[in-house]
Every structure is written in C-alpha cells, then in structure tokens.
C-alpha positions in Angstrom: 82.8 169.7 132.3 84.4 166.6 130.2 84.4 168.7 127.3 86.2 171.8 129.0 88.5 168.8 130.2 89.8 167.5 127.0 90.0 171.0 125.3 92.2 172.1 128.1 94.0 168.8 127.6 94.5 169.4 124.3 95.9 172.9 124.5 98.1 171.3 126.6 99.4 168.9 124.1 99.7 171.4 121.4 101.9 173.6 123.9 104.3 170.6 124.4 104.3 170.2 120.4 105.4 173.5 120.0 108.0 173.6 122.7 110.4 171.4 120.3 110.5 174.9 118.4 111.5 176.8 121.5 114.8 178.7 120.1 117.9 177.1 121.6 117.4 173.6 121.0 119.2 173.2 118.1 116.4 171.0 116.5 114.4 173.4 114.4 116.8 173.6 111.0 116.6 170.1 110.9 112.9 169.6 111.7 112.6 172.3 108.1 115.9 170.0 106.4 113.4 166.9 106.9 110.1 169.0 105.8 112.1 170.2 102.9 113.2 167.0 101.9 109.9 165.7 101.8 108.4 168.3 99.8 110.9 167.8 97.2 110.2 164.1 97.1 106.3 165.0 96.5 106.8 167.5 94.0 109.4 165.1 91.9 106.7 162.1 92.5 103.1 164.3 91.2 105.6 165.2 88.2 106.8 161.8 87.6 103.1 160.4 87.0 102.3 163.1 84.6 105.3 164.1 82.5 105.5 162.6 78.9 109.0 163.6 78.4 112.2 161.9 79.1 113.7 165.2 80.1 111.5 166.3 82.7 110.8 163.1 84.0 114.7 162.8 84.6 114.6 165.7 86.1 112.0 164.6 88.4 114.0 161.6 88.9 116.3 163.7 90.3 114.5 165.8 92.6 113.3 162.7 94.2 116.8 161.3 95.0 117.6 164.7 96.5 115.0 165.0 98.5 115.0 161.4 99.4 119.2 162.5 100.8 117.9 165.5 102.0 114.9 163.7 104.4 117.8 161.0 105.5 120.1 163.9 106.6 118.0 166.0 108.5 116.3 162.7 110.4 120.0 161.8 111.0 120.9 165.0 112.5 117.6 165.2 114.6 118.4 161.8 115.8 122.0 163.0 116.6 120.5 165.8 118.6 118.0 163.8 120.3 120.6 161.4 121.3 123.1 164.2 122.2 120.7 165.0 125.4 121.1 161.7 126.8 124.4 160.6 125.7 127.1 163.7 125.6 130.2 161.7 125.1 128.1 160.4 121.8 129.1 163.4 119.8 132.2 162.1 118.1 130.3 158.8 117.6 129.0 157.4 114.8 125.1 157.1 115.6 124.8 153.7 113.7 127.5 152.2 115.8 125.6 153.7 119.1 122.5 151.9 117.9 124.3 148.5 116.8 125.9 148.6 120.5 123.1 149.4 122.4 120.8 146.6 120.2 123.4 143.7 120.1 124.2 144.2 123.9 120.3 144.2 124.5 120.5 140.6 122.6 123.5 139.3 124.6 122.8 136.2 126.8 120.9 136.6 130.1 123.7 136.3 132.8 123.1 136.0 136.6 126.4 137.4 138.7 126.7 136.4 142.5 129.2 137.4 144.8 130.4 140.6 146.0 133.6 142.4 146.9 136.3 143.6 144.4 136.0 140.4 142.7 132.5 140.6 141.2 133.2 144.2 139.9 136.0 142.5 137.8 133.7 139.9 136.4 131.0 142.8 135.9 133.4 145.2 133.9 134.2 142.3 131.5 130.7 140.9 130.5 129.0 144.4 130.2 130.7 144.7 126.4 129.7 141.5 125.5 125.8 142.1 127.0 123.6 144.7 129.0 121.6 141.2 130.5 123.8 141.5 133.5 122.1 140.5 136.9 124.9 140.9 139.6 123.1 139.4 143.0 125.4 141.3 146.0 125.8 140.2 149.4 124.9 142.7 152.2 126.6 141.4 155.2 129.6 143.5 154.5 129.8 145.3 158.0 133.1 147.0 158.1 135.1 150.4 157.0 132.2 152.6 155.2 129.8 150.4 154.5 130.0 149.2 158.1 129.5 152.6 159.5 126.9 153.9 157.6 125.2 150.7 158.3 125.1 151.5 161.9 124.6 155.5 161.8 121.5 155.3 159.6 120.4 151.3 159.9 121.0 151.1 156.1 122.0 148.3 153.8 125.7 148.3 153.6 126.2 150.3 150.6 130.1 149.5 149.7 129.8 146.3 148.0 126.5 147.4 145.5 128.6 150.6 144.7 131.6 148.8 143.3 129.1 146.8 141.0 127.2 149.7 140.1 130.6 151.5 139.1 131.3 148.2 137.2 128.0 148.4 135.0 127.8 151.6 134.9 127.8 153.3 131.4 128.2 156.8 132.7 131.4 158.6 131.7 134.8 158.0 133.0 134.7 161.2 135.5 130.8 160.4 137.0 132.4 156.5 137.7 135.8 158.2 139.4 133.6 160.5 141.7 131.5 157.4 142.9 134.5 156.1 144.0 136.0 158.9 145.3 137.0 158.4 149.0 137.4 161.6 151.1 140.9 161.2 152.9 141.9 161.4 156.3 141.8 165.1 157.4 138.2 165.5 156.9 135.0 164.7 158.9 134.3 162.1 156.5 137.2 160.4 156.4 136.7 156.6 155.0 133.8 157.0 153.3 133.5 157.0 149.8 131.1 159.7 147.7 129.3 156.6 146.1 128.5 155.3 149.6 127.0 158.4 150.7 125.4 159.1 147.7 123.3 155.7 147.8 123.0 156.5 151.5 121.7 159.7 150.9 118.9 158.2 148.0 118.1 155.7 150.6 116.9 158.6 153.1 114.9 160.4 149.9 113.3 157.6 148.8 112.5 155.8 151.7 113.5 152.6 150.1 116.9 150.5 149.5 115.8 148.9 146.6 114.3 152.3 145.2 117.7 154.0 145.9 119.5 151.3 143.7 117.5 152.0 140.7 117.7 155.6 141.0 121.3 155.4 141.3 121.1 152.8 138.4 119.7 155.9 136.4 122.3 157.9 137.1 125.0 155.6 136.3 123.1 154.4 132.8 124.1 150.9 134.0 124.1 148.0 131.8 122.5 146.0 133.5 121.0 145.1 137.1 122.9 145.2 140.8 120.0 143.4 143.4 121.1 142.8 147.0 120.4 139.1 147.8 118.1 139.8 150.8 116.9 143.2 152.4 116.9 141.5 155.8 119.6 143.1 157.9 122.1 140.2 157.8 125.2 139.1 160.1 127.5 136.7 159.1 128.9 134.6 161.8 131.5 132.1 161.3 132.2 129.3 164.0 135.7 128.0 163.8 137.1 124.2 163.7 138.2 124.6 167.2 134.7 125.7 168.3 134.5 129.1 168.8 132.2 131.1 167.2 132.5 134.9 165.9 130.1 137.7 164.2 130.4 140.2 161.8 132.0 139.6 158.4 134.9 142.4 159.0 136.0 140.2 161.8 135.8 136.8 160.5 139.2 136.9 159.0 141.1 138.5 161.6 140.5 135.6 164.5 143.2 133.7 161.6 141.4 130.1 162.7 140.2 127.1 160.0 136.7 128.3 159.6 134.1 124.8 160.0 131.1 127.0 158.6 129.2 130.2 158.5 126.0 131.0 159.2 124.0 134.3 158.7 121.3 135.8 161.7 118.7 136.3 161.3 118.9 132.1 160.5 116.5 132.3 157.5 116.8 135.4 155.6 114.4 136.4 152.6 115.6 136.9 149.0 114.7 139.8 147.1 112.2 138.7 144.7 114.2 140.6 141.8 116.9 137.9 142.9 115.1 135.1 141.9 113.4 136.1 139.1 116.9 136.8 137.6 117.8 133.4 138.5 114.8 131.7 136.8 115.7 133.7 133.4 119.2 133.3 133.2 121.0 131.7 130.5 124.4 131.4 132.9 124.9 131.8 136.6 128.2 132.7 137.6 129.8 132.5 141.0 132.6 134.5 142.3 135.4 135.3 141.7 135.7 136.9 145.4 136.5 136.1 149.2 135.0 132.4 149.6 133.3 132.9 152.9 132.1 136.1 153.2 131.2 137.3 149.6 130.1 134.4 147.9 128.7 131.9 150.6 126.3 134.4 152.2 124.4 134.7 149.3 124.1 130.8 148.8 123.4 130.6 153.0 119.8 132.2 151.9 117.3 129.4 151.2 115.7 130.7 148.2 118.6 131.6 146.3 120.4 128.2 146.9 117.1 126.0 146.4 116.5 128.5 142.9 119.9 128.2 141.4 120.5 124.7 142.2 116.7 123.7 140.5 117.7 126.2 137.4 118.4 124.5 133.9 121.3 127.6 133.3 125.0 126.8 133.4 126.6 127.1 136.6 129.8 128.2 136.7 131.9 128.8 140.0 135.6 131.0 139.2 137.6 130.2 141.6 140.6 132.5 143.1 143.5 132.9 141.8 145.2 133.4 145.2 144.5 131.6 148.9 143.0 134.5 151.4 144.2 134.8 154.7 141.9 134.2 157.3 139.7 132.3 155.2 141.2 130.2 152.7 144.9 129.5 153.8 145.7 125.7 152.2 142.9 125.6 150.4 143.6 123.5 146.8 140.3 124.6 144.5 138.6 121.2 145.2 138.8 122.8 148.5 137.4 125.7 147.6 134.4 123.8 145.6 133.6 121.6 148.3 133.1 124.3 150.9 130.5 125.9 148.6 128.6 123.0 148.5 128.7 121.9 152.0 127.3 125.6 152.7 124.8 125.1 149.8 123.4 122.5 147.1 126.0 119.8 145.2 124.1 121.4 141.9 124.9 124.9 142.8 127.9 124.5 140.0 128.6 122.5 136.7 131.9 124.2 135.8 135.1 126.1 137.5 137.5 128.1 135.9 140.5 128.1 137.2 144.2 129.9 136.4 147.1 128.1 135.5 149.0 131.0 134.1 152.1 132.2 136.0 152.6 135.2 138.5 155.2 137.4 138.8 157.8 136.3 141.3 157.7 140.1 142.6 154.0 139.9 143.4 154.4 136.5 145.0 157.0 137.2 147.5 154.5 140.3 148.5 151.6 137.9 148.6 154.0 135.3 150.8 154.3 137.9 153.4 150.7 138.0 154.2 150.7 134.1 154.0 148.9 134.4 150.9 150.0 131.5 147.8 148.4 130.5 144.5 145.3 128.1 145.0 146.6 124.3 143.8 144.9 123.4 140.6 144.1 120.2 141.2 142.0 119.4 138.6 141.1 115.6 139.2 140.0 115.8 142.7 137.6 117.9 141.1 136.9 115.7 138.3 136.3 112.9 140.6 133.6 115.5 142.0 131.6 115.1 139.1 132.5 118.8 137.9 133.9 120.2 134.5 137.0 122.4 134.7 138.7 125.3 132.1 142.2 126.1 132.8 143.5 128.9 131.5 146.0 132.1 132.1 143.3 134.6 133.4 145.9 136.3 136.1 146.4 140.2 135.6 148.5 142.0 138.0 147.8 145.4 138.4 150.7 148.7 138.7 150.1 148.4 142.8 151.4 144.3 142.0 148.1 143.1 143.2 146.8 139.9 141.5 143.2 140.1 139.8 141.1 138.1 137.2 141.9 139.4 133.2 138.4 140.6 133.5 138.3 140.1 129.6 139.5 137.0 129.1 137.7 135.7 132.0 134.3 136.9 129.9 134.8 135.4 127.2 135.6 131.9 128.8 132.3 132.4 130.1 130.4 133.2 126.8 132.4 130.5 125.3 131.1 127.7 127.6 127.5 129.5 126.3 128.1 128.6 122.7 129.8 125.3 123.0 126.3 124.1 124.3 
C-alpha cells in the first residue's frame, strides 16, 4: 500500500514538472536558452582541459563566455516571466531594481503605527517607500457612516478605518487602490458605502474570522506591511464632558461641541490583539497619530495591554501632533495640550518625541478652517520642554486641491527615520 502511495505521489510530481511545458506559458524558449547555454559552457570547459593549441583553446574560451551570456539571459527572462505572474505592472521594470526594492524595504526599520482615521493613512503612504516593516495598529470604535452601519447590519468590526490603511500599504496597482475606495453614490441601494468596506465585510462572512479577512484582503492588496485592529472586542467609545454629562458612540462625541474631561471605552477592559503586541515588542519606532486626538488615537492607548506594552518598550516613541485644532474635540488646544491629554488617558512614557508644524498655511484655507472654528494648534514648544519631552519643528503642512490641510506624508517620514539614525 505505502509503495503504491509514493509511486502515485511521484507520478504526481512528475505531472506538475511537466506542466511548466504546458504551451502558452511563455517559459519554454527560455527553459531551452538556459539548457543551451549550459551545454555550450560544458562543451567549451571538456575542450579547454584537453586542447594543446592556442587556437582551439581560444576558441573554447569563447564558447564558454557565450554560453556563460547565453545561461544569464535565458535565467533572466524566466525570472522576468515568473515575476510577470505576480507583478503585471513589472513589465517595463528593470528586474534588478524590483529585487533591490523589495530587499532594501524588507531591511527597513521595524515601525509600529497607531491611530486611525485619515491621518494614519497619510503617515502609512509615506513610510511604505522607505520600509515594508510597517505595523499600523487601528482603532475599531469607529461607529458611524459605513463602517457604522455595516457594524450594526452584520455585527462586524467597523471596516472603514482598516480600509484606508490597507489602501495606504497597499502595493496593488493604482486602479485595484481606486476601486477600494470607491464609494457608491446617492441614487443606489448602497449609497454611503464604500466597495472596500463591503469587500472586507464580505471576507469577514467567508472566512468566518475578522482577523482572517484582513490578511486575505492584505493578499489582495500586496501590502507592505501589516494593518491589526487594536482589540477584536466590540468597543464603544464614550466621552463624559467637563460639565458632567456623559455620551456614547464615537460619531457622536464631537457633535455635543462640549470640553471633553475623558473617554472611556465599554466594555471597560478590552483585550488587545496579540498581533498588536507582538508588533510593539519588535519595533524599532512607535509612532502616534497624526489623527483626531480622542477618538482615533486615545482608544487604542485606553486598552490596557497596549498602553502598559508601549510604555515598557525600549523603541522611540514619537507622538505627531495635528496640524489644525478639531472641533468638538480639540478647540483651544496648544500641543502641550494635546500631549498631556494623551498621557492623562494613558502612561507619561507613552512618548519621547512630538513633531510638530511650524510652516505657514495658506490664508485661503484658513479662513475655510475659521468657519468651522477650526485654527492652527499653538506650538508651544517649552511647556512641552518643561514636560520632559523632545520636540522637531518643521514645515510638514500640505494642502490638498479641495484646500484641506494634511501632513507632507513624505517629509513627515523621513523626520521619522531621521530621529532613527541620529540614535
């Protein structure tokens, strides 16, 4: 029986062998180009040993170097076409620099992301050329607009802030990142949602499992990187204001327009995803923000583990604080403002660094910003000197065509890397 077994296992084997000959698959000529090659290289070398005269063994000489061009040429095209199955958009690339890109991002420093919201995107689309090491830890208390009703229709993680990070990392082409983001418009059934939202929705119900979901998805996307949700508790965020009154849901924090006290998540002690913390333990640099203070940065840090693992990790922590003050949540805040709410909600070692902007914004997107009582955060760098942190200034604002203000996702990488090297 074993016997009949491994002869049937072999036939097998030798099937799959010859399948790469299958016609179609453009790999054949090249397979014979290499075999070719070699045969000339083992013809010029038996000649070489034996041959007495200069002629011949010149000759021989030659035969070698041609074979040796011809072996490199074919291995080069069956590479090409090996790669070409994965990688479509590689074909008017040079395969070395493919290699050199994928290895040196592969070697870039181990980076732990936490946030959520538009604002970690913009941090993610900026380190993923300088390293594929990328851990982005997401907060799922998001409970509004798509995200908020899938959440409800199918008891789901919210899916909306992990999609904008995958999208971020993602390596895929520029059409399969557009259709993630696509969001169907207001005359359909699915008005509101975006394709990315459903899709990880839909993966969820196939697999059976969030976290599954993500790293098919991941797949898909070819991301550079990781995207882990902090917990895979069902999480609320409620916020209870400085006059006393208390509200849930993180959609509708903002809109009561009160000074927020502090936030709190239910269920009161949520687990972290392992993944989370392992990412934390590793990394070289945790980041924070940049993104809405209390409800994309602060309910990650309201979980336990995740506070008690970055605060106890040796990496640099760096907080990037926003470039503009948030309505709702962050009106009047200076930056030491912004710093000392994080670590009232967390851990005084949850940072060693913030970044701030000092560059200038266009007067035509500040009067639009004034009209949603929205101003530039105050840099006041020695209140949060006298904090016992370290702080980079530097002109990181973009403004985009709609006149919205957003980190230089670019520059604001390489501030980060540099703080890396200058330790």
């Amino acid at each position: 029986m074993t016997k009949k077994f491994n002869l049937n296992n072999m036939r097998f084997k030798l099937v799959g062998v010859f399948k790469w000959l299958y016609p179609g698959i453009g790999i054949k000529r090249w397979i014979g180009l290499s075999s070719f090659g070699v045969i000339l290289v083992a013809i010029g070398s038996n000649h070489l040993r034996t041959d007495e005269y200069w002629l011949i063994q010149l000759l021989d000489e030659i035969i070698i170097i041609s074979g040796v061009i011809i072996l490199i040429l074919g291995i080069k095209r069956m590479m090409r076409s090996f790669i070409a199955v994965f990688l479509p958009s590689s074909k008017d690339v040079q395969l070395v620099d493919i290699l050199f890109r994928r290895k040196s991002l592969g070697q870039g420093p181990q980076i732990v992301a936490v946030g959520g919201g538009t604002g970690l995107s913009c941090l993610l689309s900026g380190l993923k050329d300088f390293t594929s090491n990328i851990t982005a830890i997401v907060t799922v208390a998001d409970d509004g607009g798509s995200s908020g009703r899938l959440r409800q229709q199918f008891d789901i993680l919210p899916p909306g802030d992990i999609r904008n990070c995958l999208v971020a990392l993602a390596d895929a082409p520029v059409l399969m990142r557009e259709l993630f983001q696509f969001r169907f418009d207001k005359t359909s059934e699915l008005a509101g949602h975006s394709f990315g939202n459903l899709f990880i929705t839909a993966m969820t119900r196939v697999t059976g499992d969030f976290e599954t979901a993500l790293k098919e998805t991941s797949k898909v996307l070819a991301l550079r990187g990781k995207v882990v949700p902090s917990t895979l508790n069902n999480v609320v965020l409620v916020a209870q204001y400085k006059d006393g009154t208390v509200t849930e849901g993180e959609n509708s924090i903002p809109k009561a327009n009160l000074p927020i006290d502090k936030v709190m998540l239910k269920p009161y002690q949520p687990t972290a995803t392992p993944e989370a913390i392992r990412a934390i333990k590793d990394a070289r640099i945790i980041v924070l923000g940049p993104g809405s203070l209390y409800t994309s940065i602060i309910p990650n840090l309201l979980i336990k583990e995740i506070t008690d693992a970055i605060s106890a990790s040796g990496a640099i922590k760096v907080y990037v604080c926003n470039i503009m003050t948030q309505p709702g949540e962050t009106e009047d805040y200076s930056a030491s403002s912004h710093i000392k709410a994080l670590t009232a909600h967390s851990h005084p070692k949850i940072i060693d660094y913030c970044i701030l902007n000092n560059g200038e914004i266009p007067v035509s997107s500040l009067k639009r910003y004034k009209e949603q009582n929205s101003v530039p955060v105050e840099i006041d760098t020695q209140n949060i000197r006298k904090l016992g942190f370290r702080v980079i200034e530097d002109d990181i604002a973009a403004v985009d065509t709609d006149g919205v203000v957003r980190h230089d996702s670019k520059k604001l990488a390489r501030i980060i890397l540099g703080i890396i090297e200058e330790i």
